[in-house]
C-alpha positions as CSV (number, residue, x, y, z in Angstrom):
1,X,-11.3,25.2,-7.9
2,X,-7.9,23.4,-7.9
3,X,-8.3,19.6,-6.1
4,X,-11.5,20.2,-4.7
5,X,-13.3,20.0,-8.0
6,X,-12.3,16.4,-8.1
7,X,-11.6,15.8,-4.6
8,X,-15.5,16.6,-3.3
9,X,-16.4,13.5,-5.1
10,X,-17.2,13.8,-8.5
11,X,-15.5,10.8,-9.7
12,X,-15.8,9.1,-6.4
13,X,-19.1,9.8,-6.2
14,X,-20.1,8.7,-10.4
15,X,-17.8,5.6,-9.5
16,X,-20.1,4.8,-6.4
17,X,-23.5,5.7,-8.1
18,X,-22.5,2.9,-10.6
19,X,-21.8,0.5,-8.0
20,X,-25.1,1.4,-6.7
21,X,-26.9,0.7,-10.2
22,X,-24.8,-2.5,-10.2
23,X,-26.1,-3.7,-6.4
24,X,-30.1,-3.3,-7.8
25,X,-29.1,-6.5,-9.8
26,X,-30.2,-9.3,-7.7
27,X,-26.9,-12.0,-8.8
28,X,-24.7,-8.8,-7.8
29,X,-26.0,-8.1,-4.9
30,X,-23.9,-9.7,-2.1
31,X,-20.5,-8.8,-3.6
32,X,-21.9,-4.9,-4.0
33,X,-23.0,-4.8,-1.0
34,X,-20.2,-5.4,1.0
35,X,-18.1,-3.6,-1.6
36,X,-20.4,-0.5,-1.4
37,X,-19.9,-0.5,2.6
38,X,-16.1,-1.0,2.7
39,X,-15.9,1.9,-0.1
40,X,-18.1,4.2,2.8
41,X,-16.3,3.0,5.5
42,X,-13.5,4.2,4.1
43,X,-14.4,7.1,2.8
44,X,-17.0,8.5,5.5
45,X,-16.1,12.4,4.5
46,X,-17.2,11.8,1.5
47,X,-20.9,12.5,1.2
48,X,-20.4,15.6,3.2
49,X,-17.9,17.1,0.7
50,X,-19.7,16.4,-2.1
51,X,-23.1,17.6,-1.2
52,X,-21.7,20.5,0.1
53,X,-19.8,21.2,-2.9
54,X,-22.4,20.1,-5.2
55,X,-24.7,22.6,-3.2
56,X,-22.8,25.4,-2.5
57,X,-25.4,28.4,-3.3
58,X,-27.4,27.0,-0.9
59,X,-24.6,26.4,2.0
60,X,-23.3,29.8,1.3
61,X,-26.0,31.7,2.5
62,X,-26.5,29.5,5.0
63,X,-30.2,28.3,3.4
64,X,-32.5,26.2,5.2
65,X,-32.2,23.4,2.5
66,X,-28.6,22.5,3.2
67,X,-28.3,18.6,4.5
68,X,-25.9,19.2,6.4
69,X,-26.8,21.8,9.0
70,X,-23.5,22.1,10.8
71,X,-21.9,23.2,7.6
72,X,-21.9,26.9,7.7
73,X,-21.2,29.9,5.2
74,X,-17.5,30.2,7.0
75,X,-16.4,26.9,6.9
76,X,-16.6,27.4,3.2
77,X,-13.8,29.8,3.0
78,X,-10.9,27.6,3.9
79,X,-9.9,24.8,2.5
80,X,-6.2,23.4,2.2
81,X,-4.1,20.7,-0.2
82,X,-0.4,19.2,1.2
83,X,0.1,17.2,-1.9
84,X,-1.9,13.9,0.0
85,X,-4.7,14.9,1.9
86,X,-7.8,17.5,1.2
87,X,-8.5,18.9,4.1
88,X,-12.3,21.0,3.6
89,X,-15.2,21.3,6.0
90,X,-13.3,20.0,9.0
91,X,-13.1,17.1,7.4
92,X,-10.0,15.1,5.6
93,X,-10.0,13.2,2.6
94,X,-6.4,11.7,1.8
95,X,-5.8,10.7,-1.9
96,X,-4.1,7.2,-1.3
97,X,-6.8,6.1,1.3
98,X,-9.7,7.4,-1.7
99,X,-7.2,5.4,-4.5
100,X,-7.5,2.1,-2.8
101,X,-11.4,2.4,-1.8
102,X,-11.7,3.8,-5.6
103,X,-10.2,1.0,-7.0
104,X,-11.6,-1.9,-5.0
105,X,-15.2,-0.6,-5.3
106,X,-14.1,-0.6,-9.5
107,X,-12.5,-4.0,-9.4
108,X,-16.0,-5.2,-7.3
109,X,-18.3,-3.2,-10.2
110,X,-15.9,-4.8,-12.8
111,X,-16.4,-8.8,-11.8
112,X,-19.9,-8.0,-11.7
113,X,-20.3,-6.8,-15.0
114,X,-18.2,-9.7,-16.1
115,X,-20.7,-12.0,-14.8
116,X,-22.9,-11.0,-17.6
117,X,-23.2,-11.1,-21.2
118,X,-25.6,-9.2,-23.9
119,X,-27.9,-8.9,-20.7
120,X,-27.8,-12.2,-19.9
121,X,-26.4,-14.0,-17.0
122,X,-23.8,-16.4,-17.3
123,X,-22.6,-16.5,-14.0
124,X,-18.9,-16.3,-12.2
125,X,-17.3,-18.5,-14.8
126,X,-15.7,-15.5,-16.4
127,X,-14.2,-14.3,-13.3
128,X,-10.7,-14.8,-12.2
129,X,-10.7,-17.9,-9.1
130,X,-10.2,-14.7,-6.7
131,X,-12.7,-13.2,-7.2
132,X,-15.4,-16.0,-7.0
């Protein structure tokens, strides 16, 4: 499958789902939160990618259970790689723009783990001051 296999979102898209776990705890929320929505905003392609590559039987014959409707069996068929940016779907997902959300949303999931300790909370004190 070449870049796509990583590039629909696998990683992105495990990274995010533990960011998501992470936000359900009530102490993490905040900082999740607006980590989560930066990560999207920057990243908006994503979810379309992803399902449709996580779906693909379904988009291929052009089934009623795809999510996203406008996605059709042709636009399957071409996809291209320049070495920076995935371009699938109509859409464009560039690797250095996907790095720096990638890594933010880990370094947010990160200091909120460090904020706890054999499942208990101890609060920021283990974080570095920039990230309090």
């Amino acid at each position: 499958m070449g870049p796509s296999a990583d590039l629909n979102g696998d990683g992105l898209r495990r990274l995010r789902r533990a960011a998501e776990l992470a936000d359900r705890v009530t102490k993490a929320k905040e900082s999740l939160a607006l980590a989560l929505r930066n990560f999207d905003d920057a990243l908006p392609q994503l979810s379309v990618m992803r399902n449709v590559g996580e779906h693909i039987d379904d988009y291929a014959v052009d089934s009623s259970k795809r999510r996203h409707k406008q996605v059709g069996r042709g636009a399957l068929q071409v996809g291209s790689w320049d070495g920076t940016t995935y371009q699938w779907l109509g859409e464009s997902l560039n690797i250095d723009i996907a790095h720096e959300a990638a890594y933010a949303l880990f370094a947010a999931v990160s200091a909120a783990a460090k904020m706890w300790r054999g499942g208990v909370y101890v609060g920021q004190q283990n974080l570095p001051d920039e990230q309090r």
